[in-house]
N, C-alpha and C positions, 0 to 999 in steps of 0.2 A: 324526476328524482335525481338522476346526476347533477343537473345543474343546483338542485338544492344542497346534496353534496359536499359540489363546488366550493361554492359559498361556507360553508360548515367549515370546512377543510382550511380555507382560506383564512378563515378566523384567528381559527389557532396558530398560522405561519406568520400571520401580521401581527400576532402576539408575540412570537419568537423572535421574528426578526431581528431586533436591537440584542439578539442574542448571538445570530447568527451572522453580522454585516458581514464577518472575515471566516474564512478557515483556515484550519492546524497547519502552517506551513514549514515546509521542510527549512532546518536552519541553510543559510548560505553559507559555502564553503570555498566560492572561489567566482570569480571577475562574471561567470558565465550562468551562478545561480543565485546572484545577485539579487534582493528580497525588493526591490522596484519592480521585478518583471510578473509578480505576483499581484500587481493591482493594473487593468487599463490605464494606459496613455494617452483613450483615443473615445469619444461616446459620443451617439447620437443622443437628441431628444428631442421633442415634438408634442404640438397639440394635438396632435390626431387630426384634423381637419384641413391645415394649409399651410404650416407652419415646422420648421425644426429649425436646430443650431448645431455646433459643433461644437463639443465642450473639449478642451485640450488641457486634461485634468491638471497638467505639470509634473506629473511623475514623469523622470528622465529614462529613455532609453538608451540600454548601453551602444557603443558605436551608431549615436543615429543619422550622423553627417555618411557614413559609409553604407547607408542604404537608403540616404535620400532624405532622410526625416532632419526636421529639426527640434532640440531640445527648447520650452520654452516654458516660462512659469504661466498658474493658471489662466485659461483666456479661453473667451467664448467669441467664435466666429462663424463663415458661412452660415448667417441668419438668410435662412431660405422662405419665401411669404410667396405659397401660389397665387395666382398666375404670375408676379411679378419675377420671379428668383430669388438671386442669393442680394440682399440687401448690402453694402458695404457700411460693416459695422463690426468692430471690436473692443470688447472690453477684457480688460489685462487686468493681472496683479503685477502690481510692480515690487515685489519680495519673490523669496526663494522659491525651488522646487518643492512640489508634494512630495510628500512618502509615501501615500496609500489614498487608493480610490477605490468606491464601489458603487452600483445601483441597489436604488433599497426597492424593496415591492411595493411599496406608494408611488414609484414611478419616480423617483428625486435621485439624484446623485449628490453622495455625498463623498467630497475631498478633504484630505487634514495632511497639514504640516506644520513647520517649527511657528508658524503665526497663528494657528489655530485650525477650523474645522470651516468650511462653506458647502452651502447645501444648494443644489441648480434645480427649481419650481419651473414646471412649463403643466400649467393645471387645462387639463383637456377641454379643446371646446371652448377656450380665450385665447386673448388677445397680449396674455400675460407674461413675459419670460421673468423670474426674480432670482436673485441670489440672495441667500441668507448669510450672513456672517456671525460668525463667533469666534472673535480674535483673541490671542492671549497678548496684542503688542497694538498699537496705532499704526495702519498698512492703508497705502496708496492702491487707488483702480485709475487705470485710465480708460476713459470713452471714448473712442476717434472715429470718426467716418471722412471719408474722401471729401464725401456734401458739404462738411463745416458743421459745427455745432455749436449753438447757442442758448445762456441762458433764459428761461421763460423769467422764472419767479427763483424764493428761494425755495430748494430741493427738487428744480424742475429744470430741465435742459433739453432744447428740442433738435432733433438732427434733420436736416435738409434732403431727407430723401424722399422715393417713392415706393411705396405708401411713407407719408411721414413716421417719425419714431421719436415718443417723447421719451427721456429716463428720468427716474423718480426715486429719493433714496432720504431716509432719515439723517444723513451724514453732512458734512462739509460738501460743497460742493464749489469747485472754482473753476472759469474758464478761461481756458490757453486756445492759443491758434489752433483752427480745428480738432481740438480737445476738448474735455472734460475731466480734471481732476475731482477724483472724490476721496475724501480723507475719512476713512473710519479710522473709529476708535477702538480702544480693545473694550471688550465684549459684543453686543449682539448691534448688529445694524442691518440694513437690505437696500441692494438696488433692486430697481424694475424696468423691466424696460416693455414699453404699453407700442403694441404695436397696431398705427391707423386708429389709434383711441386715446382716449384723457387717462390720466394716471388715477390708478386706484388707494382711495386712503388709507383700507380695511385689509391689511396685509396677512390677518389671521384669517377672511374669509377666503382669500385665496388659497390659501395649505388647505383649509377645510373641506373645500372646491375638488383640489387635487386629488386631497384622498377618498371622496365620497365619490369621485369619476372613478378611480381607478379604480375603488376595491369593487365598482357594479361590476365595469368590466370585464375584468379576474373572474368574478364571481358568475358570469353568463359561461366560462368557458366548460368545457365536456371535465367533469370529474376525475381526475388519474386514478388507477386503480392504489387498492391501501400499500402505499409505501414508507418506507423511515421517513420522519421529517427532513430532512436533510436534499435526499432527495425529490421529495414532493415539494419542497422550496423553489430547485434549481427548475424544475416547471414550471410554476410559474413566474419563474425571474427570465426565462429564456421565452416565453410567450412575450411578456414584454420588450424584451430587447431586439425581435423579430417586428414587433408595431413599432418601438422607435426607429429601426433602419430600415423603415418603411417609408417613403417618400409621399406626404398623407393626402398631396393633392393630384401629382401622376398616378401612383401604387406602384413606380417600380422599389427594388429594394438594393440597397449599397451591403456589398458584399464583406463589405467590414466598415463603420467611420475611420479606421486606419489607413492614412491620404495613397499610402501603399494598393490597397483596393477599393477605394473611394468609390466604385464604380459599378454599376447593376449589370451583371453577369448573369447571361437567362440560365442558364442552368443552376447557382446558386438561388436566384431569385425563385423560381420553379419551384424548388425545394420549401423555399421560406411562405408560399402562399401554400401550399398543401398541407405544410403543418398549423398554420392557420385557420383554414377551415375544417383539418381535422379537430380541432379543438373549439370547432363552433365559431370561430368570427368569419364567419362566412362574408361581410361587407367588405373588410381588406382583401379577402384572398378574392372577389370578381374582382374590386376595383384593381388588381394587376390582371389577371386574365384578359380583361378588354383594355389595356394596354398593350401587353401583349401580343395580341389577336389585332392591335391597330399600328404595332411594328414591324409587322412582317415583309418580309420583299415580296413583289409580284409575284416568285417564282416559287415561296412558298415555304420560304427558311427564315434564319434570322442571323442578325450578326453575334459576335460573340458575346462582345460588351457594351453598353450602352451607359451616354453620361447618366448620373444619379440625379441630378440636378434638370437636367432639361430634355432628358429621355431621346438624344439624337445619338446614332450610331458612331461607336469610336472607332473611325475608318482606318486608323494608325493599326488597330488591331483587327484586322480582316481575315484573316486566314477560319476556313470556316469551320464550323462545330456543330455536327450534324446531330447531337444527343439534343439537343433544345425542341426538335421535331417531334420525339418522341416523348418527351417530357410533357409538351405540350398537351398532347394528347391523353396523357396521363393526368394530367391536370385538373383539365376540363373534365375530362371521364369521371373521375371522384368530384369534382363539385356537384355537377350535375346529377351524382346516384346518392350525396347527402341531401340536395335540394328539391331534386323534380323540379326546378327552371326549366320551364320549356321557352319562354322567353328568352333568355340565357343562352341556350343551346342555337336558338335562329337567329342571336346576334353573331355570334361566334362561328355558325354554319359557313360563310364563305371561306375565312380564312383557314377552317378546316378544311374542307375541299382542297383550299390550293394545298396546303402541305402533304394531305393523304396523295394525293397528284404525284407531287416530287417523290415521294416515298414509291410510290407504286412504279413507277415509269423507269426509276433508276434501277427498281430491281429486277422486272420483267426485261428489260433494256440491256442489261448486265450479263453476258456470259456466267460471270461468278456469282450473280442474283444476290448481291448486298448492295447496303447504302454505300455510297462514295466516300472514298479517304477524306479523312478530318484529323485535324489534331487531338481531340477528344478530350478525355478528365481533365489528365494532367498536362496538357499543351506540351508536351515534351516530344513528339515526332511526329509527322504525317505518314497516317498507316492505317489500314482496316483494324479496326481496334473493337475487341469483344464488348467493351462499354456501349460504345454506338450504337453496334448493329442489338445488341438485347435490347437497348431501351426503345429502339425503333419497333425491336418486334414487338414487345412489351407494349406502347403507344398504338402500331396498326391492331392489334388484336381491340383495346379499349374504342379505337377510333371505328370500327368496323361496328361495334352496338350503338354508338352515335349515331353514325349516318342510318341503319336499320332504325333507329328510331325516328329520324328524319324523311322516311321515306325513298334512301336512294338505293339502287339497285349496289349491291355491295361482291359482286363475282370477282371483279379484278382484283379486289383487295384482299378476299379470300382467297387468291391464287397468288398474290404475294406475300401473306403470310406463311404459306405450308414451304414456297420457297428457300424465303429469307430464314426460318427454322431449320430446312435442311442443310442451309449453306453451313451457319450458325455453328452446327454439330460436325457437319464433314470437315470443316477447313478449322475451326476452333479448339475442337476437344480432341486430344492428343492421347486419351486412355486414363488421366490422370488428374489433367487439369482443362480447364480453359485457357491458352495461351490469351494474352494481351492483348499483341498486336499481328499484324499480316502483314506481308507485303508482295506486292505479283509476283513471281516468276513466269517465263516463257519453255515451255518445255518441247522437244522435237521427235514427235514420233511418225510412223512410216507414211502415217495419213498426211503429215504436216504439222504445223507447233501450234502449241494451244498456253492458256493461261490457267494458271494455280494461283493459289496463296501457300505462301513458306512464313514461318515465325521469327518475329527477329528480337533481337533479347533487347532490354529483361524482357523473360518470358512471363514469367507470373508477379501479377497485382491484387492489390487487396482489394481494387476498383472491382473487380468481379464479384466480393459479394455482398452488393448490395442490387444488381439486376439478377442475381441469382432467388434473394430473397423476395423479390418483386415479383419476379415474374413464375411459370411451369414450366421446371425441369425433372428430368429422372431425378428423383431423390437420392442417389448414391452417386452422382458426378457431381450433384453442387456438394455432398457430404464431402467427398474425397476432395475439389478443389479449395473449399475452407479449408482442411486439417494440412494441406500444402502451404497453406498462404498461414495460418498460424505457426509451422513448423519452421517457414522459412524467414517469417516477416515480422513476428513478436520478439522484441527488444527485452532480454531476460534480466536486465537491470533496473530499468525503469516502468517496467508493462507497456503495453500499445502497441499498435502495429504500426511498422514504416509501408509507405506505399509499395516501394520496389526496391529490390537489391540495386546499389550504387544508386542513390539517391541522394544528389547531393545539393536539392534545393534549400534556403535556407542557410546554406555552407560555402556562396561562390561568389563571388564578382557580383549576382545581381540582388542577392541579399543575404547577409551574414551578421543573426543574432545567433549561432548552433553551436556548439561547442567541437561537433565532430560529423559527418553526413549521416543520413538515412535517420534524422528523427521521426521520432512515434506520432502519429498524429492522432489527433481524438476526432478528429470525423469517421478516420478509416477504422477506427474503434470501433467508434459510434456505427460503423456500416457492419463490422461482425455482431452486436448488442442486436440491432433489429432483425438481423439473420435466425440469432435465439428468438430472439424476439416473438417472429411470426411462427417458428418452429416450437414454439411449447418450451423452450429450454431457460424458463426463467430464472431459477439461479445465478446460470450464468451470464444471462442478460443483467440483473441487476448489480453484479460483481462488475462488469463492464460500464455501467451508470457510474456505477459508485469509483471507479475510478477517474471517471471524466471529473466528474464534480470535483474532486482531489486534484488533480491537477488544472482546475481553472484559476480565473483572474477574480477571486473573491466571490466563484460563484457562477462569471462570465467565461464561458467558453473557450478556449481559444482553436487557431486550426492545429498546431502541435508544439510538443515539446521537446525538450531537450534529452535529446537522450541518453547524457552523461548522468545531469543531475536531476532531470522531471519537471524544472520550473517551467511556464506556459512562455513561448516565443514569442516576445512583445511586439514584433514589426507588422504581423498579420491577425494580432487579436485584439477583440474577441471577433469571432467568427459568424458572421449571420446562420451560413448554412451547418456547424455546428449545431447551434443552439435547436435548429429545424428538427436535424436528426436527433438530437436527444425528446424532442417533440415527439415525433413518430414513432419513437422507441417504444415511449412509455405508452402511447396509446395503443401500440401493438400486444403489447402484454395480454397474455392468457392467464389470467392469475387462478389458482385453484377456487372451488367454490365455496363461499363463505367466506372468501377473505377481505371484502367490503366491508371498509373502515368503520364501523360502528358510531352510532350519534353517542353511546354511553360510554364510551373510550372518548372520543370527542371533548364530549361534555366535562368528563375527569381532569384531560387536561385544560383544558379553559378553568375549571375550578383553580386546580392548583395555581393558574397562572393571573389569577384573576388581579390580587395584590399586585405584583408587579404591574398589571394593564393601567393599572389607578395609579401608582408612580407612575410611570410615564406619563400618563394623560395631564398629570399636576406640574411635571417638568415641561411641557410644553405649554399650557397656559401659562406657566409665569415667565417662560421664554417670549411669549409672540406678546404680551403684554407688554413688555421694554421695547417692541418693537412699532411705538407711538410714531406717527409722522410728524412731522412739525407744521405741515399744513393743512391738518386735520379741524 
């Protein structure tokens, strides 16, 4: 029944859609709320099966030489083709910057600026990348690869790589030193680029392709409970955007297509396979679990961050992150109690073992009986940090009904859980809050000196409640450390919480799109929203949605905003693990009884919208019609 639902539900948002590509954005009123930062910069996309690129829309970002970035007009790169990699291949627009980018819910991204509109087709389960064009002027592409390229026929040009790649286009077509010039015209034309295959003539069955994959897709996932359209959109546009910065042939996940975090970070990625399978695609969320599970070091941990592309550990970034242990196990724990894989469970069994191992030994091992200092969330100090040690506990409690279902004798682990809980509360909660972080002290009394933890500021994060909402606490210590961390961390100008007092990422030397420090981020929103979330407090959970979505990138997520003016910070968006947590969010909802969306509510809007549905469907028949090959 959900997933019929699903599907129902779905209908009507793929009717909306071309209603909804943009939202109400605040006007710009100064260098830093700049109406560019309102659409991505930066997008994956992908067949689902072995295949993504990198779409680099051409909306400019302000200062992007001072964080590294460069400004460049539209252009699709890193074409990724598992096993092989990232192919050397790009194709450019040789005209100006976009003004506005978005993903639509048929899985296409669509760009427009002063030449017109292009639409980027990667139709699931081919071999197919295509651009659609709709120019209002005659606009140059160029094709280059390192290999060379050369003409087949006319509208056919073959590049010199492995796996081969032919491109295909109704347009001019001329060839320069390892080049390919294509000249469209103004109005509609399309490349293709046919990857390890002949070019396809039938460029309407490909869109048709497209959307009869995706909308099945969409339509298998777990039903949201009955929400505004608006918000029931931003579901499934953020399910999507979690399979496209999904790497379709490893499953790890790139923590943004922004080259800023170009990179699969297990703790974002964690995030992004949980909300995955909570929403029913259960095939992407194992296909990273048993990557995952086949990264691990001997010892039973994992590195921070790992390339996106070839899944080898970014040893530059070592210093270690001991929440991914715990995550892990959280993981696994909900696949495995949505599946009943018991299969699943004995492939995954050893590398469980080793991490429950490190977990246990460190903290039986431990004087202070916690996991070991990490840099943790926000990589900002090395310290016993409450994030860690909850998600650890959080993890050993899940991992402990594993192994009991596997057979293994589980005493030590249950005597490091009762531990690591006690530490947890003695050295953490302070009467009022959850401090942050720890650090040793040595104290000297008559017996001799011994070891503590002392707090070292900032004291309070909004990282706390999100293992507060996870996990079993006294109800009145996570109450009171929420109502601190909103009293202290809620920006009264713009909504959202900032992570922590003096926070000036986003504002420094190593990245600066902020107008001023400590902006509001929509993750750590998003971490108070699930908080309501799982506590009954929907109201206020959905007043918390409904602001993310407000301040996204058309829709897309990002990790924060500005916390002068509200626009979404283009250097790190859109956000994968964003989009996770607004996933989890809404699947968390306790909605009152009876408020499942109705097929006769359903049905009225599709009535109403039906007209509209027959325009559209008539403006794209006569669109993909002009779009004749010439070698047809």
């Amino acid at each position: 029944m959900a997933r019929r639902q699903a599907a129902v539900v779905l209908i009507v948002l793929l009717v909306m859609t071309t209603l909804l590509v943009s939202l109400q954005l605040p006007t710009a009123t100064s260098f830093w709320s700049g109406e560019a930062s309102w659409s991505p910069s930066y997008l994956l996309l992908s067949n689902w099966v072995n295949s993504s690129v990198l779409v680099q829309t051409g909306v400019p970002i302000a200062n992007a030489t001072l964080n590294g970035l460069t400004n460049r007009p539209f252009r699709l790169t890193n074409l990724y083709v598992g096993p092989y990699g990232i192919i050397p291949l790009t194709l450019e627009l040789q005209g100006p910057y976009s003004s506005k980018a978005y993903l639509n819910l048929n899985n296409t991204i669509t760009v427009e600026g002063p030449y017109g509109s292009l639409e980027v087709v990667f139709p699931p389960q081919t071999p197919y990348l295509v651009v659609i064009a709709n120019l209002n002027e005659t606009v140059n592409f160029t094709v280059s690869s390192a290999y060379g390229v050369s003409l087949v026929e006319r509208g056919q040009a073959r590049l010199n790589t492995t796996p081969p790649l032919f491109v295909c286009t109704n347009a001019t077509m001329l060839e320069e030193a390892q080049t390919v010039m294509v000249e469209a015209l103004k109005g509609p034309s399309y490349i293709t680029i046919a990857i390890n295959s002949s070019c396809v003539a039938d460029v309407q069955m490909l869109l048709k392709l497209n959307d009869y994959r995706v909308n099945e897709w969409l339509a298998r996932s777990r039903a949201p409970p009955s929400l505004p359209l608006d918000l029931a959109r931003e579901y499934f546009l953020s399910l999507l955007l979690i399979k496209d910065d999904q790497n379709p042939y490893l499953g790890t996940f790139a923590a943004s297509p922004s080259p800023v975090y170009l990179y699969s970070w297990v703790r974002d990625s964690s995030f992004a396979a949980m909300a995955l399978q909570s929403a029913g695609h259960y095939e992407s969320a194992l296909k990273y679990w048993l990557w995952m599970a086949s990264a691990e070091t001997p010892q039973g941990t994992w590195y921070t961050r790992y390339n996106f592309y070839t899944g080898s550990p970014d040893e530059s970034f070592s210093v270690p992150e001991y929440d991914s242990l715990g995550l892990f196990e959280i993981g696994v724990y909900d696949y495995y109690m949505e599946t009943r894989n018991l299969t699943f469970l004995d492939s995954i069994a050893a590398a469980l073992n080793r991490t429950v191992s490190f977990q246990v030994s460190s903290i039986l091992g431990s004087g202070l009986h916690v996991v070991p200092e990490d840099l943790s969330v926000w990589e900002d100090r090395v310290a016993y940090h409450f994030w860690t040690e909850a998600m650890n506990l959080i993890g050993l409690q899940r991992a402990e009904v594993l192994l009991s279902v596997l057979g293994y004798n589980v005493s030590a682990v249950s005597k490091a859980i009762t531990l690591l809980n006690e530490s947890i509360n003695e050295y953490f909660w302070n009467g009022s809050i959850f401090y942050s972080a720890m650090v040793p002290y040595v104290t000297f009394t008559a017996s001799g000196k011994s070891f503590t933890l002392g707090p070292e500021a900032p004291y309070l994060s909004s990282s706390s409640l999100l293992p507060l909402a996870m996990g079993s606490w006294p109800a009145e210590r996570g109450l009171s450390d929420v109502n601190y961390v909103i009293k202290d961390l809620w920006n009264q100008k713009t909504g959202g919480l900032a992570r922590f007092n003096g926070d000036d990422y986003h504002y420094n030397d190593y990245l600066y799109d902020s107008s001023a420090p400590m902006p509001p981020w929509v993750l750590t929103t998003l971490f108070l929203a699930y908080y309501y979330a799982v506590n009954g407090n929907v109201s206020a959970a959905l007043s918390l949605l409904s602001w993310s979505v407000n301040h996204s990138q058309n829709g897309l997520l990002p990790e924060a905003v500005d916390p002068t003016y509200g626009n979404p910070l283009p250097t790190t968006s859109p956000l994968t693990w964003s989009s996770a947590m607004y996933v989890l969010t809404v699947l968390s909802l306790r909605m009152p009884s009876g408020s499942t969306l109705s097929y006769a509510v359903i049905g009225g809007v599709i009535a109403a919208l039906i007209l509209l549905t027959y325009a559209i469907q008539r403006f794209s028949v006569k669109r993909l019609r002009r779009l004749e090959p010439p070698y047809s």
